[in-house]
NUNUKE-32764 format. One record per atom (N, C-alpha, C): residue number from 1; residue in three letters; atom name; x, y, z. Coordinates in nm, 2 decimals, padded with zeros to 4 digits. Example, Ala and Ser with C-alpha at 12.3 -4.5 7.8 and 13.67 -1.06 7.14 Angstrom:
REM NUNUKE-32764
{seq=1	type=Ala	atom=N	px=01.32	py=-00.57	pz=00.78}
{seq=1	type=Ala	atom=CA	px=01.23	py=-00.45	pz=00.78}
{seq=1	type=Ala	atom=C	px=01.32	py=-00.33	pz=00.78}
{seq=2	type=Ser	atom=N	px=01.28	py=-00.22	pz=00.71}
{seq=2	type=Ser	atom=CA	px=01.37	py=-00.11	pz=00.71}
{seq=2	type=Ser	atom=C	px=01.29	py=00.00	pz=00.79}
REM end
This chain:
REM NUNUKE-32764
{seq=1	type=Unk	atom=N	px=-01.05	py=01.72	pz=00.60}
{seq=1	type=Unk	atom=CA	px=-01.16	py=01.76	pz=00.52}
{seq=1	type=Unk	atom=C	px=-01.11	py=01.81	pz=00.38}
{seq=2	type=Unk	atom=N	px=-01.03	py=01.93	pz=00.40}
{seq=2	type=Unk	atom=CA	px=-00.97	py=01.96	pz=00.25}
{seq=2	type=Unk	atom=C	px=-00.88	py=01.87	pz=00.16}
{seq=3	type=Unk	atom=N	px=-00.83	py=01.74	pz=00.26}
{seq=3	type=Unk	atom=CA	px=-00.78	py=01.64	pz=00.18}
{seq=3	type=Unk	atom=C	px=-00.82	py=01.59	pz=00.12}
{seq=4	type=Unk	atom=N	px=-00.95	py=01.54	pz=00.16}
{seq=4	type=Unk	atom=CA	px=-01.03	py=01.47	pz=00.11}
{seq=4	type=Unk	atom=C	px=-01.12	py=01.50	pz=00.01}
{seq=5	type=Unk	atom=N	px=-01.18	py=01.63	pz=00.04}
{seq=5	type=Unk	atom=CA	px=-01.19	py=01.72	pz=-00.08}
{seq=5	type=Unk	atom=C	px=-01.11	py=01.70	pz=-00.23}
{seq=6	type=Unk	atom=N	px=-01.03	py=01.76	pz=-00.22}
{seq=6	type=Unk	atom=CA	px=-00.90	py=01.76	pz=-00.34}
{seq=6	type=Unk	atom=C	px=-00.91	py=01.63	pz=-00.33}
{seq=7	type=Unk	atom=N	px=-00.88	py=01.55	pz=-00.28}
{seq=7	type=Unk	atom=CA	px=-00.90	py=01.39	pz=-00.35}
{seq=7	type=Unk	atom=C	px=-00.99	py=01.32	pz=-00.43}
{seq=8	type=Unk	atom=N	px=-01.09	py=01.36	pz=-00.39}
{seq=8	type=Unk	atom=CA	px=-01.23	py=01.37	pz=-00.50}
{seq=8	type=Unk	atom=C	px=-01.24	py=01.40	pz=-00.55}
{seq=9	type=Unk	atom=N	px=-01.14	py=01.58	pz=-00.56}
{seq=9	type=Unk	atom=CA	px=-01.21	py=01.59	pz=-00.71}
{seq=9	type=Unk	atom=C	px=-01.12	py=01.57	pz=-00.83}
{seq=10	type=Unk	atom=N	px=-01.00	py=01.54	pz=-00.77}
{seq=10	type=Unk	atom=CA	px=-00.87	py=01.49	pz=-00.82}
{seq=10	type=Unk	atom=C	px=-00.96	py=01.33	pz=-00.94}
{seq=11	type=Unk	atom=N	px=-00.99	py=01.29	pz=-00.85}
{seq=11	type=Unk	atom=CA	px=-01.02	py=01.15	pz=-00.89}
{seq=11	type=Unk	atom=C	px=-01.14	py=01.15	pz=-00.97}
{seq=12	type=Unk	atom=N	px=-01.24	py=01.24	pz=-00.97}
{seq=12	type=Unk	atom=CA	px=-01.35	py=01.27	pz=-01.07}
{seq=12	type=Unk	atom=C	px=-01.36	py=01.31	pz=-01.21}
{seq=13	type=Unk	atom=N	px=-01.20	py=01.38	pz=-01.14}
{seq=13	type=Unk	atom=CA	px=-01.19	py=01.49	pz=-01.32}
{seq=13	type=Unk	atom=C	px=-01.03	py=01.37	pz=-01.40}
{seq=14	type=Unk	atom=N	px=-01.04	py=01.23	pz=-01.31}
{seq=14	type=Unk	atom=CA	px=-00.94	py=01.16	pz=-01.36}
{seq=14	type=Unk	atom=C	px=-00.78	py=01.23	pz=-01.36}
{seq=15	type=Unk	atom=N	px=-00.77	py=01.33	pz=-01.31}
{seq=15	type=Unk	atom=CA	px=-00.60	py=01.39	pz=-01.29}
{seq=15	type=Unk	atom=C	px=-00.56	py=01.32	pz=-01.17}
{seq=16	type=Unk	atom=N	px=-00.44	py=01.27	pz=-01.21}
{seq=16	type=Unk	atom=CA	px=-00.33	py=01.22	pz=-01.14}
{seq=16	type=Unk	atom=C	px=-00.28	py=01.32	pz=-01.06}
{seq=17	type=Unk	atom=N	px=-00.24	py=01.29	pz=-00.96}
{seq=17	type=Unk	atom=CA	px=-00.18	py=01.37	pz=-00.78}
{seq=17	type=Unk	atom=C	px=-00.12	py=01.29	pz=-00.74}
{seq=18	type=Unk	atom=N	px=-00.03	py=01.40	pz=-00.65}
{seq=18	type=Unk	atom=CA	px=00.07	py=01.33	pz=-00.56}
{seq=18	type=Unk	atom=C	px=00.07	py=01.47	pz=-00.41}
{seq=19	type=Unk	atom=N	px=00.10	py=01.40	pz=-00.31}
{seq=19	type=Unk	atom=CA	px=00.08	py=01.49	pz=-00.22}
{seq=19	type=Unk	atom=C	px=00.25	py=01.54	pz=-00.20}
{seq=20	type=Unk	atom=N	px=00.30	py=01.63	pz=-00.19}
{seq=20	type=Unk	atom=CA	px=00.48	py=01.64	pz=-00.20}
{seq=20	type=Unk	atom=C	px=00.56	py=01.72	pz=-00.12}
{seq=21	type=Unk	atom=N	px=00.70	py=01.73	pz=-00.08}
{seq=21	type=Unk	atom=CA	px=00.71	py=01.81	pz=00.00}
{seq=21	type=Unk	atom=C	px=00.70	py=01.83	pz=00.15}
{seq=22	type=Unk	atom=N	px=00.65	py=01.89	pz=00.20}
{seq=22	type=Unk	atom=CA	px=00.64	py=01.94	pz=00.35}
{seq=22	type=Unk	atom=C	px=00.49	py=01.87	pz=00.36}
{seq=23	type=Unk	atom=N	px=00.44	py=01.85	pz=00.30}
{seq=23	type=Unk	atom=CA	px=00.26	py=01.80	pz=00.30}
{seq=23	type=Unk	atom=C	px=00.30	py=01.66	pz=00.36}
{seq=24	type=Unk	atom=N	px=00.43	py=01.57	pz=00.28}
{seq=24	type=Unk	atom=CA	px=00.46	py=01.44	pz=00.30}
{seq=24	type=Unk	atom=C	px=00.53	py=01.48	pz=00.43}
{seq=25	type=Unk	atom=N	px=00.63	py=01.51	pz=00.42}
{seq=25	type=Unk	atom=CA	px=00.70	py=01.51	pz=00.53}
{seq=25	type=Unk	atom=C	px=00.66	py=01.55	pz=00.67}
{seq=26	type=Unk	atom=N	px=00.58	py=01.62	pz=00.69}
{seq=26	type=Unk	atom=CA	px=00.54	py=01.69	pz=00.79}
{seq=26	type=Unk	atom=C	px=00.43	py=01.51	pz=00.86}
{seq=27	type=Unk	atom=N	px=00.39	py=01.47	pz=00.74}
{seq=27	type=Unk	atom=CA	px=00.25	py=01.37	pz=00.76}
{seq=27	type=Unk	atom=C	px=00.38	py=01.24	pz=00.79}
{seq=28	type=Unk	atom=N	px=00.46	py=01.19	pz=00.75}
{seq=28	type=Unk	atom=CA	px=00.59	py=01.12	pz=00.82}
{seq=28	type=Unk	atom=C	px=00.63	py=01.11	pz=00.95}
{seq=29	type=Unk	atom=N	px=00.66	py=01.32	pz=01.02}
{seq=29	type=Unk	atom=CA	px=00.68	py=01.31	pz=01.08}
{seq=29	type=Unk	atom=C	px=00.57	py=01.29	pz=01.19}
{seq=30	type=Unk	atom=N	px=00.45	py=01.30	pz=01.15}
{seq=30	type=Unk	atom=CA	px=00.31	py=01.29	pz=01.25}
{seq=30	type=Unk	atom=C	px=00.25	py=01.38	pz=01.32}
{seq=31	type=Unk	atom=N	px=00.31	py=01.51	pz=01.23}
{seq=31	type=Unk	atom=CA	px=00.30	py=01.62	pz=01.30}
{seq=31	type=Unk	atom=C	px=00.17	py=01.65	pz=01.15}
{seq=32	type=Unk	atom=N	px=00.06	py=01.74	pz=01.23}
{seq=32	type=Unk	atom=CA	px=00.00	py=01.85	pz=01.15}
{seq=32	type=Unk	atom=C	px=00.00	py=01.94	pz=01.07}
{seq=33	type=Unk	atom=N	px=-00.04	py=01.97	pz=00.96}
{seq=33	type=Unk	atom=CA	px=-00.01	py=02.06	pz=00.87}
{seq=33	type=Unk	atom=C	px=-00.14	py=02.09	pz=00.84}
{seq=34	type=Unk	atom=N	px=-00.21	py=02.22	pz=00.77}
{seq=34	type=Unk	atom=CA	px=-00.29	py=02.26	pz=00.78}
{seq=34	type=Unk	atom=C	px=-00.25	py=02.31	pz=00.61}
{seq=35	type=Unk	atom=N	px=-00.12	py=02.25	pz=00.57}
{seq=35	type=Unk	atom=CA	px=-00.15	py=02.30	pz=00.41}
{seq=35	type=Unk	atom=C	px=-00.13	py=02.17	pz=00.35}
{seq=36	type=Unk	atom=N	px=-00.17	py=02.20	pz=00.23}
{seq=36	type=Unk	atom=CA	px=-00.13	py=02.06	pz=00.10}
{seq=36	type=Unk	atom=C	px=-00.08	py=02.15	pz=00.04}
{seq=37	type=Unk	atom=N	px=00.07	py=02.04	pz=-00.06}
{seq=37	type=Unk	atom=CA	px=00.13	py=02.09	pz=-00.14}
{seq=37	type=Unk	atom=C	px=00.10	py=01.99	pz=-00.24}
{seq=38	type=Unk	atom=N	px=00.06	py=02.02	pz=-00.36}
{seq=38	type=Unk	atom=CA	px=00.02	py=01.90	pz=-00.49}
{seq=38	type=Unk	atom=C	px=00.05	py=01.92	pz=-00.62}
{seq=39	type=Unk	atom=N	px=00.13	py=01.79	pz=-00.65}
{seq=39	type=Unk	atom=CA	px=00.15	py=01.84	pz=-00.81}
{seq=39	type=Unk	atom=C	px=00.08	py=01.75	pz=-00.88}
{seq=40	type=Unk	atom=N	px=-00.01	py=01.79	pz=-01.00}
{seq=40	type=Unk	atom=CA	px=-00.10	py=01.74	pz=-01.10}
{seq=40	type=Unk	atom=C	px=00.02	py=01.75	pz=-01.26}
{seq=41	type=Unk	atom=N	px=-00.10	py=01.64	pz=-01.28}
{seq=41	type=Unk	atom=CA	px=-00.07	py=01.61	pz=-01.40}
{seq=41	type=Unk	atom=C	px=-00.16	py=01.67	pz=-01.54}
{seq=42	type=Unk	atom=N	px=-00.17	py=01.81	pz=-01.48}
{seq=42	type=Unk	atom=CA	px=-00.27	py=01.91	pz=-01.53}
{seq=42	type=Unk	atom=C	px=-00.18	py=02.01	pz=-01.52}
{seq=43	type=Unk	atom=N	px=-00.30	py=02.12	pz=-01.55}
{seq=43	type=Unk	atom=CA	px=-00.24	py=02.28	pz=-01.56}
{seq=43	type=Unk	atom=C	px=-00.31	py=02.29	pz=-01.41}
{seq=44	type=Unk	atom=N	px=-00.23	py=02.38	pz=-01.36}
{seq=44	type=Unk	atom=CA	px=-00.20	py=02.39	pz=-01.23}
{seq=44	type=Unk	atom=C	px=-00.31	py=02.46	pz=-01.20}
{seq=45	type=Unk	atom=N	px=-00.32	py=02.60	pz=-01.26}
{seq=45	type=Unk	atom=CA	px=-00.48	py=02.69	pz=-01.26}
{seq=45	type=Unk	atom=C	px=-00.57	py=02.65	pz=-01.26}
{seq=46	type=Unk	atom=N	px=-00.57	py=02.55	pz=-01.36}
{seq=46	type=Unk	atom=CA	px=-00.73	py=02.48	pz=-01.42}
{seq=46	type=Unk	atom=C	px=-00.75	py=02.39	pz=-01.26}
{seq=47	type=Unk	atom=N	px=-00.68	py=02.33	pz=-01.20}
{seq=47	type=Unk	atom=CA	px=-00.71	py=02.28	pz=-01.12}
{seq=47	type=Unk	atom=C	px=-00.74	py=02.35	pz=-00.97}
{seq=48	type=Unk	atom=N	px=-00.66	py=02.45	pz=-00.97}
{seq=48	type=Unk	atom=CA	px=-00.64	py=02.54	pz=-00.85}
{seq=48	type=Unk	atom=C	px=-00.81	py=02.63	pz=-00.84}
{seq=49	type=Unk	atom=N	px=-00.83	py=02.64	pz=-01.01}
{seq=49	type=Unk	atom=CA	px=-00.98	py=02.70	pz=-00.96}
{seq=49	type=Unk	atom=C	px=-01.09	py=02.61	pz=-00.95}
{seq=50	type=Unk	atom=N	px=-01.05	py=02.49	pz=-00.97}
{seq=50	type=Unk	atom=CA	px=-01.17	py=02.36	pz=-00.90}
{seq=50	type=Unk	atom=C	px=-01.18	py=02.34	pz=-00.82}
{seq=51	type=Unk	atom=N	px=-01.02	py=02.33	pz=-00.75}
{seq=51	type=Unk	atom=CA	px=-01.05	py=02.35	pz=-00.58}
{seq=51	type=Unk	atom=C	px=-01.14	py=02.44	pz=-00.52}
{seq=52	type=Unk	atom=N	px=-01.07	py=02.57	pz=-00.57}
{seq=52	type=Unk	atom=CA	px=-01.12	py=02.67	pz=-00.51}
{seq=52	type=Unk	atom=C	px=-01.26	py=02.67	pz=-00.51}
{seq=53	type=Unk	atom=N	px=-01.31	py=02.63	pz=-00.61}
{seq=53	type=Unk	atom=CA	px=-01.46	py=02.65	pz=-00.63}
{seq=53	type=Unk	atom=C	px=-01.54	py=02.57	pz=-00.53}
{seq=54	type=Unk	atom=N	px=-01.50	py=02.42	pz=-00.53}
{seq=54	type=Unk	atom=CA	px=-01.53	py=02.28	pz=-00.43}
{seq=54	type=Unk	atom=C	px=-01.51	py=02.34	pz=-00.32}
{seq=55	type=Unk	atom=N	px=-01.37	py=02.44	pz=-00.23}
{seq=55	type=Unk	atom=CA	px=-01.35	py=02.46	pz=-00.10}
{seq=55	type=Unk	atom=C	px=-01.43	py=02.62	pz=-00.09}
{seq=56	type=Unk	atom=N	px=-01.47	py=02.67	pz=-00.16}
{seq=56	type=Unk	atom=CA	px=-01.54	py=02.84	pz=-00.17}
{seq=56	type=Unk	atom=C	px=-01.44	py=02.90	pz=-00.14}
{seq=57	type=Unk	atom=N	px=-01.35	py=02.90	pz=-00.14}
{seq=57	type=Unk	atom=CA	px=-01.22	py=02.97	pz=-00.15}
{seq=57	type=Unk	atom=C	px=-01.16	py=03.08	pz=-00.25}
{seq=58	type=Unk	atom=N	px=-01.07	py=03.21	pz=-00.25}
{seq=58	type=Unk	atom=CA	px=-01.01	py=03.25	pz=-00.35}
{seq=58	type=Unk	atom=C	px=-00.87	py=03.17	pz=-00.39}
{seq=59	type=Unk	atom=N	px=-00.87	py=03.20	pz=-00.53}
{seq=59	type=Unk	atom=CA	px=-00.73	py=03.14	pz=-00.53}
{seq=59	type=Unk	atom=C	px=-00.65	py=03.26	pz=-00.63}
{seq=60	type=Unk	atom=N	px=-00.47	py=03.20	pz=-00.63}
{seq=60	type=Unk	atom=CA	px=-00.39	py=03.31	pz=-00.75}
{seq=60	type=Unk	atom=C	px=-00.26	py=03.22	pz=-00.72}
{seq=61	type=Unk	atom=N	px=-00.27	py=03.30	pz=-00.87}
{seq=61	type=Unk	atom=CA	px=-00.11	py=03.22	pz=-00.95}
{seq=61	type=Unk	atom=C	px=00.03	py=03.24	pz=-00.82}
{seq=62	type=Unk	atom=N	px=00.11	py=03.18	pz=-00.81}
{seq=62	type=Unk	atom=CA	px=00.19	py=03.18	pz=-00.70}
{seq=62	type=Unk	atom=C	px=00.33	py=03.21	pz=-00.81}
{seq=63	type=Unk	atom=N	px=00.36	py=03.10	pz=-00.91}
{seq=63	type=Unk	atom=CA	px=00.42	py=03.15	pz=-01.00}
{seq=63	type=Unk	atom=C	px=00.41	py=03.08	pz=-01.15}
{seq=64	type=Unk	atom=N	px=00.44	py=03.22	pz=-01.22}
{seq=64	type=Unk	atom=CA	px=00.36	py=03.13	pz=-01.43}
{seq=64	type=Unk	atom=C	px=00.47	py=03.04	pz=-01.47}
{seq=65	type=Unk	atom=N	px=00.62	py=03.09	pz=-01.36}
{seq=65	type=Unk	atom=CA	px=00.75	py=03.01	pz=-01.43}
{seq=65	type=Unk	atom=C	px=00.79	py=02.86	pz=-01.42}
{seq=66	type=Unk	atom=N	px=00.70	py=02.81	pz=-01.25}
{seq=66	type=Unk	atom=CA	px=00.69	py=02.70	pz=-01.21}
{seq=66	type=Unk	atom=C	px=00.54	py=02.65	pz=-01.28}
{seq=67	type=Unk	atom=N	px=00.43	py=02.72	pz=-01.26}
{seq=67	type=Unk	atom=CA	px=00.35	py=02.64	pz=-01.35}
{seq=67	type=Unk	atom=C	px=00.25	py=02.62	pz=-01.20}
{seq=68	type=Unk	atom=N	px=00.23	py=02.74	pz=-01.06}
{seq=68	type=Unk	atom=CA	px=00.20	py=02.70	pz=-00.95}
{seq=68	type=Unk	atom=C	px=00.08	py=02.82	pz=-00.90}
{seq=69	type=Unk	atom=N	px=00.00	py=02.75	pz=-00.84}
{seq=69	type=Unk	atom=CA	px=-00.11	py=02.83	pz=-00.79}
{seq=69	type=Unk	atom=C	px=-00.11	py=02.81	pz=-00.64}
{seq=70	type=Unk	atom=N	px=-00.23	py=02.90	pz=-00.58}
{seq=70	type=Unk	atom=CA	px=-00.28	py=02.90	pz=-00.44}
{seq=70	type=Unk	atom=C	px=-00.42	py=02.92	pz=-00.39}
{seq=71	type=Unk	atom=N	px=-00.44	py=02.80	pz=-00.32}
{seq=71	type=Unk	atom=CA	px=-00.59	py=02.79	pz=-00.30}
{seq=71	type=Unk	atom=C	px=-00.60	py=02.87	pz=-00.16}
{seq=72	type=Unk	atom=N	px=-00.63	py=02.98	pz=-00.13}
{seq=72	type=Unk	atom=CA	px=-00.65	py=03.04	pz=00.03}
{seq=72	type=Unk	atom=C	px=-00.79	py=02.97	pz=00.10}
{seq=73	type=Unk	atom=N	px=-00.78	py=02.83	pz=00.14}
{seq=73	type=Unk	atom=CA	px=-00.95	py=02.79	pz=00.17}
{seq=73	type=Unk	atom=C	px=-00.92	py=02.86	pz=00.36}
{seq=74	type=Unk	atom=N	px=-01.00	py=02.80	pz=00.45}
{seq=74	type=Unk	atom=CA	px=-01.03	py=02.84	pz=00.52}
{seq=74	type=Unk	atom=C	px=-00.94	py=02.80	pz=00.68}
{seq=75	type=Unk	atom=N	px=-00.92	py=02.70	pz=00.61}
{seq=75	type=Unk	atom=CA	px=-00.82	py=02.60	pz=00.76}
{seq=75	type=Unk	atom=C	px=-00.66	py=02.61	pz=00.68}
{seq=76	type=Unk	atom=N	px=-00.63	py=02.64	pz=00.59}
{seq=76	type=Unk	atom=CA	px=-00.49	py=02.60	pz=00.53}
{seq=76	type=Unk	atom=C	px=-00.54	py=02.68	pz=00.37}
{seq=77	type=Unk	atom=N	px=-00.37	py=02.63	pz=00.34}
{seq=77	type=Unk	atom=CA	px=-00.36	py=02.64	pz=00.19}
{seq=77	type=Unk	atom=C	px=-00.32	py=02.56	pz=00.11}
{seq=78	type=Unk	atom=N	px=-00.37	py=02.54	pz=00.00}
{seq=78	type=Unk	atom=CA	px=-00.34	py=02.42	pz=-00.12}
{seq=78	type=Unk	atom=C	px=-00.28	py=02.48	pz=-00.21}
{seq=79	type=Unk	atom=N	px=-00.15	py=02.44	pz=-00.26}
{seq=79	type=Unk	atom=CA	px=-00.08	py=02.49	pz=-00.36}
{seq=79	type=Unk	atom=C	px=-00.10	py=02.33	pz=-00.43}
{seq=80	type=Unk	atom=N	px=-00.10	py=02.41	pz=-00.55}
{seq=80	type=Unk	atom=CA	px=-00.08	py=02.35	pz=-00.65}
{seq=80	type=Unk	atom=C	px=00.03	py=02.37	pz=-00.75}
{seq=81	type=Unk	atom=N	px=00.13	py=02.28	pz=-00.82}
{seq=81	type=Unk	atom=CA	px=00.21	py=02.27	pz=-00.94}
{seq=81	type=Unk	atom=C	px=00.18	py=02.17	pz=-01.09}
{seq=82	type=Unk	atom=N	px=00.20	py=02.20	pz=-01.19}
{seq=82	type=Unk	atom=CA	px=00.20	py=02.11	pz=-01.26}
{seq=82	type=Unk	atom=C	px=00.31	py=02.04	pz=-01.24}
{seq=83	type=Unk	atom=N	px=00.33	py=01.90	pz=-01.31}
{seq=83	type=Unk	atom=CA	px=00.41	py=01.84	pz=-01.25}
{seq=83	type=Unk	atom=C	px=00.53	py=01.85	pz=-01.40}
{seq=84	type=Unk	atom=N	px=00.67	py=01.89	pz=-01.33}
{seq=84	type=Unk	atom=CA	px=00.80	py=01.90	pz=-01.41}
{seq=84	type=Unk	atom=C	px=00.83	py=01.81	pz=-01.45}
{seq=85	type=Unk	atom=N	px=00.86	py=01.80	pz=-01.58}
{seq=85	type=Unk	atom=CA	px=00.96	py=01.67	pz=-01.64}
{seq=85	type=Unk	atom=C	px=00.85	py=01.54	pz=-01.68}
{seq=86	type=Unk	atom=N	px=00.89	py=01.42	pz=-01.70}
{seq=86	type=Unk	atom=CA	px=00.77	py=01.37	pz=-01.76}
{seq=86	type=Unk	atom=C	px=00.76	py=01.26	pz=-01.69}
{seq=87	type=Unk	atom=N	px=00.81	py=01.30	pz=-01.54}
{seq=87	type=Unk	atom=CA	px=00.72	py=01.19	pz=-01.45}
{seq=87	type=Unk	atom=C	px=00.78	py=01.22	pz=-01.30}
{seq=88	type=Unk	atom=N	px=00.66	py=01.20	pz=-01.18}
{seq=88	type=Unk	atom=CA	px=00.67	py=01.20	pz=-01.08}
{seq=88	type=Unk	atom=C	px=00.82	py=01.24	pz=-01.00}
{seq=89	type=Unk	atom=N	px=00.94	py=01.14	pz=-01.06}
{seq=89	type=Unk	atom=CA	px=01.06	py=01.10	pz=-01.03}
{seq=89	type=Unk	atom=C	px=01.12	py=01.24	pz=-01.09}
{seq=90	type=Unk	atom=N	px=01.14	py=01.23	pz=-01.23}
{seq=90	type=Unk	atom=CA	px=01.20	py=01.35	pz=-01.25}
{seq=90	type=Unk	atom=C	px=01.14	py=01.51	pz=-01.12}
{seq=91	type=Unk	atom=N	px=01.03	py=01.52	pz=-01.13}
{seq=91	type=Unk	atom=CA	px=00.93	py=01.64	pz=-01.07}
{seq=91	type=Unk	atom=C	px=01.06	py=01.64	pz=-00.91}
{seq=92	type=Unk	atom=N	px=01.00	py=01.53	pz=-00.86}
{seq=92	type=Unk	atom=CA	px=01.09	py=01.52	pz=-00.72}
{seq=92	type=Unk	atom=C	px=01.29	py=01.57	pz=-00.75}
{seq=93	type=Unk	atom=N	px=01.33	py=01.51	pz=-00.82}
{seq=93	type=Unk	atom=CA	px=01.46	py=01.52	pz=-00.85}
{seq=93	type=Unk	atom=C	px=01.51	py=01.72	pz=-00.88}
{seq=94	type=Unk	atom=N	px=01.42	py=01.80	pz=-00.88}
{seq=94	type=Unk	atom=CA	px=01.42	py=01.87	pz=-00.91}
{seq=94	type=Unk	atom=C	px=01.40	py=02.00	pz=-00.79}
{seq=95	type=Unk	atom=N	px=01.41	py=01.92	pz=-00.64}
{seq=95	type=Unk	atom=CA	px=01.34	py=01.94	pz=-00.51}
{seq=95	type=Unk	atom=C	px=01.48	py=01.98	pz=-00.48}
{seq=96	type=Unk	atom=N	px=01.46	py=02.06	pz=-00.35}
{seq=96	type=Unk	atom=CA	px=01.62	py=02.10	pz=-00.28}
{seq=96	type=Unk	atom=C	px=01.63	py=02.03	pz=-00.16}
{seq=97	type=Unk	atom=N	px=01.57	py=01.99	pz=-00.11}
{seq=97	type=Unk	atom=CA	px=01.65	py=01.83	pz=-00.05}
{seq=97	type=Unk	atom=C	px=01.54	py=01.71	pz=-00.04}
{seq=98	type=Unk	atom=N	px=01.62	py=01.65	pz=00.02}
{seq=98	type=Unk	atom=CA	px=01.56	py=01.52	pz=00.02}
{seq=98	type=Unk	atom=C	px=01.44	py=01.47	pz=00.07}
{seq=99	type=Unk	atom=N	px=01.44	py=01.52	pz=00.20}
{seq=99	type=Unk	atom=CA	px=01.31	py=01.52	pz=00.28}
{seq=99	type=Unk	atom=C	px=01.18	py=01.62	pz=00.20}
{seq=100	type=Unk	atom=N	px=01.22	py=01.72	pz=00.16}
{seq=100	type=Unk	atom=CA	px=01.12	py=01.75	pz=00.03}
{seq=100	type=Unk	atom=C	px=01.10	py=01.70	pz=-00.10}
{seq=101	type=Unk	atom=N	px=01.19	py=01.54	pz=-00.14}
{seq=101	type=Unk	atom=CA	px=01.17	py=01.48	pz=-00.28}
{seq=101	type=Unk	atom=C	px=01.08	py=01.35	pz=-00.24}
{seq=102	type=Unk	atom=N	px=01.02	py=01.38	pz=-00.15}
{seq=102	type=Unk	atom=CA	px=00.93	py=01.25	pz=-00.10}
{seq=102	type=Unk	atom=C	px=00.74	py=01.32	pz=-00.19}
{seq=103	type=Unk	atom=N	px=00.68	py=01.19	pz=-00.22}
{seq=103	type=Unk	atom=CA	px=00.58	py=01.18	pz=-00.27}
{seq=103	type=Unk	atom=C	px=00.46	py=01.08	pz=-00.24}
{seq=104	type=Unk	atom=N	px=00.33	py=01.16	pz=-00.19}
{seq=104	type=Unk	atom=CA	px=00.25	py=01.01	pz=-00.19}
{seq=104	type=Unk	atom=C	px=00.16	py=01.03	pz=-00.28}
{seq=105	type=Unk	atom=N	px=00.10	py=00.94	pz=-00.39}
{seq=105	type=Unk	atom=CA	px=00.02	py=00.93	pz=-00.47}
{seq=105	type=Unk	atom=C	px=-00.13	py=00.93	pz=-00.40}
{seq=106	type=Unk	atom=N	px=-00.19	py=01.02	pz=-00.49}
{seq=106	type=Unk	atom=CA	px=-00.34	py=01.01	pz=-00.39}
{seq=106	type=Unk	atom=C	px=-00.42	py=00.91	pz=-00.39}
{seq=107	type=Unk	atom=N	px=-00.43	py=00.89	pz=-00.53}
{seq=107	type=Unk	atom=CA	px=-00.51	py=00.77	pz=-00.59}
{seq=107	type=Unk	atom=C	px=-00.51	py=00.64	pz=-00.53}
{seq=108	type=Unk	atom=N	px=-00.37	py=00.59	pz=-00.50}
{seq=108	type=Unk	atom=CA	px=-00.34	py=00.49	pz=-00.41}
{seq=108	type=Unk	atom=C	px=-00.24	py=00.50	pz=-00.27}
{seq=109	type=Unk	atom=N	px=-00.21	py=00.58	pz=-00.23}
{seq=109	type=Unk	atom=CA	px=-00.12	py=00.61	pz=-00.12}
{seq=109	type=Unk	atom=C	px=00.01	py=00.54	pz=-00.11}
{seq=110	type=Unk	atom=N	px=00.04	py=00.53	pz=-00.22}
{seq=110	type=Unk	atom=CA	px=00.18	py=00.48	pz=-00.26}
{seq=110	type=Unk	atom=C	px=00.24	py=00.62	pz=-00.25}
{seq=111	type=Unk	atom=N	px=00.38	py=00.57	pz=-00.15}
{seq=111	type=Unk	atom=CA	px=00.46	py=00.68	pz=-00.10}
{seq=111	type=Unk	atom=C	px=00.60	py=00.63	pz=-00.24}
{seq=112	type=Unk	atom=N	px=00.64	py=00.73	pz=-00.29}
{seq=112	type=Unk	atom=CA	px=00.71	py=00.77	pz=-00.38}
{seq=112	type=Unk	atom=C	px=00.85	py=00.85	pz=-00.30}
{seq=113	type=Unk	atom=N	px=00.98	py=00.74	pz=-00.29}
{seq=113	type=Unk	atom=CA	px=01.11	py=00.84	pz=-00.26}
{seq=113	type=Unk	atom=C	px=01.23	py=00.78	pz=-00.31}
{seq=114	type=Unk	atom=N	px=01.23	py=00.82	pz=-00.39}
{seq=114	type=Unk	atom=CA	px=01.40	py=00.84	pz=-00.46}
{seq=114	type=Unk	atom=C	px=01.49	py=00.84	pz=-00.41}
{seq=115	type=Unk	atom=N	px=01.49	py=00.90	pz=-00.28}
{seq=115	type=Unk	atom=CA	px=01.62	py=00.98	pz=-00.27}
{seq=115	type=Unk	atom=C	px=01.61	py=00.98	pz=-00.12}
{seq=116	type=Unk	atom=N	px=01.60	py=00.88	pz=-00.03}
{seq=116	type=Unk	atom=CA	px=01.58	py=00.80	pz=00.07}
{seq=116	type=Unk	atom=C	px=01.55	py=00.92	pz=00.17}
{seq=117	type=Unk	atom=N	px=01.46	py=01.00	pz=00.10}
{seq=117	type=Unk	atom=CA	px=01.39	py=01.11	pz=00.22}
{seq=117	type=Unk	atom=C	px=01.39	py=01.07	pz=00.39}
{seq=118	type=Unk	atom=N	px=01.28	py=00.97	pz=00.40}
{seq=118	type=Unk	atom=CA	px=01.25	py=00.93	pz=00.53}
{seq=118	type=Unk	atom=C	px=01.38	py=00.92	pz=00.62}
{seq=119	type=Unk	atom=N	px=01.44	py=00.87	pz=00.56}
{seq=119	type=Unk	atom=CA	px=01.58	py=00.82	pz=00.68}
{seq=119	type=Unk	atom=C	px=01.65	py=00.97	pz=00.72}
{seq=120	type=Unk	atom=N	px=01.63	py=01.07	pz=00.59}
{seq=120	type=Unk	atom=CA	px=01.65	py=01.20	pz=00.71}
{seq=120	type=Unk	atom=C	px=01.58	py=01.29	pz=00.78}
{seq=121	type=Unk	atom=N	px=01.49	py=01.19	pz=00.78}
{seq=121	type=Unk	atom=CA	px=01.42	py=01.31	pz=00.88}
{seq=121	type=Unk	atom=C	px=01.42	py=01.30	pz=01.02}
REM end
């Protein structure tokens, strides 16, 4: 439900997303996660309080230096980042390992990995 959520409204207000991280990996390994981690092609707040508003949730800055917020909804949490560098690839390249430089785009569920994540997991 909260995926799908943020996917809508991802796709309404036309900002580009990627689901990244432990959100991907965790969904790889077929196990459950009850958070999303997402980076926009936005300001990270501006979007963290549309969630929030869509899921009736609070949210707060996580950090100003990364550019990251937090949605506290009710089943999980949605972090949000703007996205680093000036595309997808650089943003991932910027991860501390591999299995965290994995990406799926929401828009189309094109999984995004550079850095042949899957094979270590």
């Amino acid at each position: 439900m909260m995926l799908k959520a943020v996917s809508e409204l991802l796709r309404s207000r036309r900002i580009e997303g990627w689901l990244v991280g432990g959100s991907v990996r965790d969904r790889e390994l077929g196990c459950y996660s009850p958070d999303l981690d997402l980076v926009v092609v936005a300001d990270a707040a501006v979007v963290a309080r549309e969630i929030a508003k869509v899921l009736d949730a609070p949210w707060f800055t996580l950090s100003e230096r990364h550019g990251a917020c937090r949605v506290m909804a009710r089943d999980g949490h949605v972090d949000v980042a703007t996205l680093r560098g000036g595309s997808i690839w650089d943003d991932l390249a910027q991860r501390d390992f591999t299995v965290n430089a994995i990406a799926r785009r929401l828009e189309t569920g094109e999984l995004v990995d550079p850095f042949g994540g899957p094979a270590h997991l």
